[in-house]
N, C-alpha and C positions, 0 to 999 in steps of 0.2 A: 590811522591809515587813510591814505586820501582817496578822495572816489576813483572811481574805474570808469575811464568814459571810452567808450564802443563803437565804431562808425559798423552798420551794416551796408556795405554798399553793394546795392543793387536796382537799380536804375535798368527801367524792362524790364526787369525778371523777378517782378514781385504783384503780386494779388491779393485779392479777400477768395476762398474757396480754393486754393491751391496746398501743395507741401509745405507751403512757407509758411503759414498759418502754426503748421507743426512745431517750427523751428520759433516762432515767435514767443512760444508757450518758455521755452527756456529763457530768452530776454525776460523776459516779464516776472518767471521766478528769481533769477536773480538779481530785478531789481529788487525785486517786494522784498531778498531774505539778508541781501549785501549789498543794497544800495548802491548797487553798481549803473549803469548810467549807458542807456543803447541809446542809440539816433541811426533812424532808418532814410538813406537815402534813395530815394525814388527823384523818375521825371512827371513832365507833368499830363504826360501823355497813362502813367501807372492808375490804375484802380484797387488804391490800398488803403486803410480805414483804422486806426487802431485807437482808440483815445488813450489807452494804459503805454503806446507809445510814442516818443517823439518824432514827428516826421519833417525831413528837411527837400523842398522838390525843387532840383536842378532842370533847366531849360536841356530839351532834348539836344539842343545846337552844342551843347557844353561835349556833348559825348561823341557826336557823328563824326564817322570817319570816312576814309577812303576804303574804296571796297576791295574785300579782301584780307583788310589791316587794320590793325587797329590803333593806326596813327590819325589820331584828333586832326579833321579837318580845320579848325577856327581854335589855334593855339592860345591865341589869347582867353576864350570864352573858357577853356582847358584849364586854365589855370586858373581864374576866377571863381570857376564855380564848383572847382575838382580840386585841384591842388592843395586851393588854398585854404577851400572849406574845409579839409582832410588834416590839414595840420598838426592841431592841437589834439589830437586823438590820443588814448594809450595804447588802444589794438583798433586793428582794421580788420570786417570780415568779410567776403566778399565772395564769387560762385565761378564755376569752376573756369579757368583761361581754356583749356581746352574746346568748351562751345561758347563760352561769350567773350564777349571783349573786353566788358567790363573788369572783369578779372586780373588780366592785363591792366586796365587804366589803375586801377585799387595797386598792382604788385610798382606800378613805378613812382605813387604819391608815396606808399610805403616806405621805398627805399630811400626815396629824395631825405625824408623825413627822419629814417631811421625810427620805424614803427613795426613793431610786429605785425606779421600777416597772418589768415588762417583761408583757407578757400572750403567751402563742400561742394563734396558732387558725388551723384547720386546716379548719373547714367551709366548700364552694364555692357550696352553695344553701342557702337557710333557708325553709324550709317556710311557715312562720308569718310571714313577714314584714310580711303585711297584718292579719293577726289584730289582735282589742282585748287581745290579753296584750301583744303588742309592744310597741304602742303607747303602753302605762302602763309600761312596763319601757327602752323608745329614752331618755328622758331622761336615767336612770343610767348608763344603760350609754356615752353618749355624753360625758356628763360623766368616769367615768371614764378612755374613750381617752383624752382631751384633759388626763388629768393622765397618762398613763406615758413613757416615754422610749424603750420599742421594742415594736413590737409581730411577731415570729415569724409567719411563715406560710410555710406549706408550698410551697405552689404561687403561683403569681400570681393564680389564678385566684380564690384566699380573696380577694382585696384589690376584685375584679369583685365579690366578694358585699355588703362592706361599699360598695360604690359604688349599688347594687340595694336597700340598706335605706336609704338617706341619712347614710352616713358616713361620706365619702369625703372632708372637709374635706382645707386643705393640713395644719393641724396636724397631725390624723390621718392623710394619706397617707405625709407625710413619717417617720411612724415602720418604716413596715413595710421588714421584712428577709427575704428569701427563705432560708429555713432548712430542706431537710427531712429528713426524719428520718434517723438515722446508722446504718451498719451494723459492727458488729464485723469485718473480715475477717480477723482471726485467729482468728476462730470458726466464722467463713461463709468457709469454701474447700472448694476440687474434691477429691475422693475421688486419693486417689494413682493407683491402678489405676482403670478405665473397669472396669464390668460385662461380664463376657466370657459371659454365657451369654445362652442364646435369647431371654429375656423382655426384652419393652419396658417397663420402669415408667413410666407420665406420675403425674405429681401434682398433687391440689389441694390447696391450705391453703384455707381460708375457713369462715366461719360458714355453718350451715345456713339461708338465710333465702331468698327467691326472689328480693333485689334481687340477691345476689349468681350469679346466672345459673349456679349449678352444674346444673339439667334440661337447659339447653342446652349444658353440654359432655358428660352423658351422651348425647345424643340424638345427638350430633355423631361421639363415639366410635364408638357405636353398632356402623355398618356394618363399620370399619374390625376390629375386636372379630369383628364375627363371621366377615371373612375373613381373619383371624390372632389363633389363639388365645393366641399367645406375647405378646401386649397385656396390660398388667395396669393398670386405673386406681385408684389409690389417691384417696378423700378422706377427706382429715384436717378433723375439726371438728364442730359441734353444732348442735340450731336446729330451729325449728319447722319446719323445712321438711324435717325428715330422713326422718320415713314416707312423704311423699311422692315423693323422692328413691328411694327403693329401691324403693316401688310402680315406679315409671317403671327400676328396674333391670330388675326382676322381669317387667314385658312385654314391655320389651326383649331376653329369654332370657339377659342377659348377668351374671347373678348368678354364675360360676365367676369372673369375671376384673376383677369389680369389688369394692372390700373401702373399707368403711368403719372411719377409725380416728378413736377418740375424741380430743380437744386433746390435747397434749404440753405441757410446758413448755418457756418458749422455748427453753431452754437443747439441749433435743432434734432440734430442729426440725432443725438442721447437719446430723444423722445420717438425718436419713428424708429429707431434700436428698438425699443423699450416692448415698442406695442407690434413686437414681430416673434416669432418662433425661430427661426433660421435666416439666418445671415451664405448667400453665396453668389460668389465672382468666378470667373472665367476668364480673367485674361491668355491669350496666348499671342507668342511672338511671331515677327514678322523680321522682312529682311532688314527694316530700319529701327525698330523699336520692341522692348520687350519689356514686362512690367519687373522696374527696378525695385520697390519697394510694398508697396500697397498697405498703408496706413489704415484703408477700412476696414481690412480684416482685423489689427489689434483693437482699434474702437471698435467692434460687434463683439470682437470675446470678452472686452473688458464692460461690456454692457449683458454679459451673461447670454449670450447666443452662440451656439454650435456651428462652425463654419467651414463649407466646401468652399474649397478653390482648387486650381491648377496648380500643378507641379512647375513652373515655369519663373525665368528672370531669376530675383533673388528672393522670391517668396520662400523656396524652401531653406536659405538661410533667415527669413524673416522671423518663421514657423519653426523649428529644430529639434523640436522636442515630439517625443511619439505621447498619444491620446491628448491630444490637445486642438486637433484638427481633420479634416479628412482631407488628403489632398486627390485629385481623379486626374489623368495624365491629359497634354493637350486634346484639344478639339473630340473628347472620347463621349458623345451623347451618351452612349447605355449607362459608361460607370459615372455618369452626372446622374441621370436616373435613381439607378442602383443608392449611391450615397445619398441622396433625397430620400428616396424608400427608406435606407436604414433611418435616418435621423425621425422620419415620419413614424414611424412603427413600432420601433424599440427603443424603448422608454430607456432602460438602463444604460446605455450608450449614449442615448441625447443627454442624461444628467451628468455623467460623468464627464462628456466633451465640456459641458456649459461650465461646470465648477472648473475643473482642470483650465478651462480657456484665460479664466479672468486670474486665476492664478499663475499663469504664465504671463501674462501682461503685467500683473505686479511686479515680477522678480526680476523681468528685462524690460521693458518698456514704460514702467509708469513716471509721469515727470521727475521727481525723486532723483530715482535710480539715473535717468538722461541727463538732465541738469548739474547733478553734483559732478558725476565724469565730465563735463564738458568744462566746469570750474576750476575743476583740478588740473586740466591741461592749457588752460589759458594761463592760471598763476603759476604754472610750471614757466613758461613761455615768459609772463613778466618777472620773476625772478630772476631769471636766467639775463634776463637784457637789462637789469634795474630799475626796472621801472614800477615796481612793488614798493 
């Protein structure tokens, strides 16, 4: 069988410390298991990093368009360093047409070529859905679902969104595949020994920003904090919203036993899992954004931590299993509280959430489990076109 060569294109829409990270874990297993063969296209503007993969960086001018469209301003640059690079590919993967372009640019080298396509998307609401950007941008982007062969979504809840902008045909319904994102757990496991001294570590991971509701699990702590100083909450992360965040420590009096630490790279993340009691998030939605997926809660359960979050976005399809989590409804301080309390107090419950958690990460989300579905519908795809 001859190798399997991959274009991931995505040009702007790729980082170190994002989702993509997630999605890159599967690249890397299949090359290690089937010597299958990614190339990660990025511009040169991206901050992406991988040595385990190959990376190919196009000049931003190859992609820029006219605004609104996503017709290549500098055709020639288009084809040289898109077209032409894009070639000799077996599959093309690419992110969703809907909100980038690129998606688009990947659905029309695709077809020139006669290449199978695959898009993911992961967003539940679209802000703009009404806007006049949209609506000069709906024709392409629908054009190109209606040429790929799968389309990845996280949650089910993605597929309610494209249903909410008008594209929800059967062509395009029929693509989508519930995929989401995969977790290492031979990276993400529970510390050998349990923490034997006094202090209670909770952690958050998240961006500093106010959708993601970190003032309301300080406020929530809060009391509990000031009648037990052996509390320690740790948040990990950055964002406009962080001077604000420590104002609301600072009047809270709780600045001994709150400690902000800056991002980590993923790679770190296991270890400050590791050396914590409780894993909890708070996002809640807003009129343009609501939390589509939230990855750190599977890595904190598959690190053996017991984890509050919202009920909100596609978390509770993330989560769908009862005693595996506590979920507390938006912006609800008391029942953030309350589920603190329970996990802090009652032992029997914190052990059972912790086991239960990382057993639920094995069965749906550990690389494995992602990776193999994801193989098996690519060589459905090259079969199908002959390209196997």
């Amino acid at each position: 069988m001859k190798e399997i060569r991959i274009a991931s294109f995505r040009p702007g829409v790729i980082a170190n410390g994002t989702a993509f990270e997630a999605q890159a874990l599967i690249y890397k297993y299949l090359q290690k298991k089937y010597g299958w063969k990614f190339v990660i296209f990025k511009d040169e503007r991206d901050k992406f990093v991988d040595e385990e993969l190959e990376t190919v960086t196009i000049p931003f001018k190859s992609r820029k368009t006219f605004p609104r469209t996503p017709i290549p301003r500098n055709l020639y640059l288009f084809n040289k360093y898109i077209v032409q690079q894009l070639k000799d590919f077996d599959f093309i993967l690419s992110c969703d047409p809907t909100i980038y372009q690129q998606g688009v640019h990947a659905a029309y080298v695709a077809k020139k070529w006669n290449i199978p396509l695959a898009f993911d998307a992961s967003l539940t609401i679209m802000g703009e859905g009404r806007s006049l950007s949209w609506k000069l941008q709906k024709p392409f982007a629908k054009w190109a679902l209606q040429y790929s062969q799968i389309i990845w979504i996280t949650v089910p809840k993605t597929a309610e969104r494209f249903r909410d902008i008008g594209l929800s045909s059967e062509s395009i319904s029929s693509q989508f595949v519930v995929l989401g994102h995969p977790v290492d757990t031979e990276k993400f496991y529970p510390a050998e020994k349990r923490n034997s001294n006094s202090t209670k570590t909770i952690i958050c991971v998240a961006r500093l920003v106010m959708e993601k509701g970190v003032h309301y699990i300080i406020q929530a702590a809060a009391p509990l904090i000031k009648n037990n100083k052996n509390i320690l909450l740790k948040i990990v992360g950055r964002g406009e919203a962080k001077s604000f965040l420590e104002r609301l420590v600072k009047e809270e009096g709780i600045e001994e036993n709150v400690q902000f630490i800056d991002p980590v790279p993923h790679s770190q993340l296991p270890d400050l899992y590791r050396q914590a009691d409780i894993f909890i998030g708070h996002p809640v939605s807003i009129s343009s954004w609501e939390e589509f997926f939230g990855v750190v809660n599977v890595e904190a359960m598959a690190c053996g931590l017991p984890v509050i979050t919202s009920r909100t976005g596609g978390i509770p399809y993330l989560i769908r299993e009862k005693d595996v989590a506590i979920f507390v409804e938006e912006r609800d301080i008391i029942g953030i509280t309350k589920a603190l309390e329970t996990l802090l107090y009652n032992q029997d419950l914190y052990e059972q959430l912790r086991i239960n958690g990382r057993k639920y990460v094995q069965n749906y989300y550990s690389l494995p489990v992602i990776a193999e579905k994801y193989r098996k519908y690519i060589e459905a795809v090259l079969e199908m076109r002959g390209k196997k």
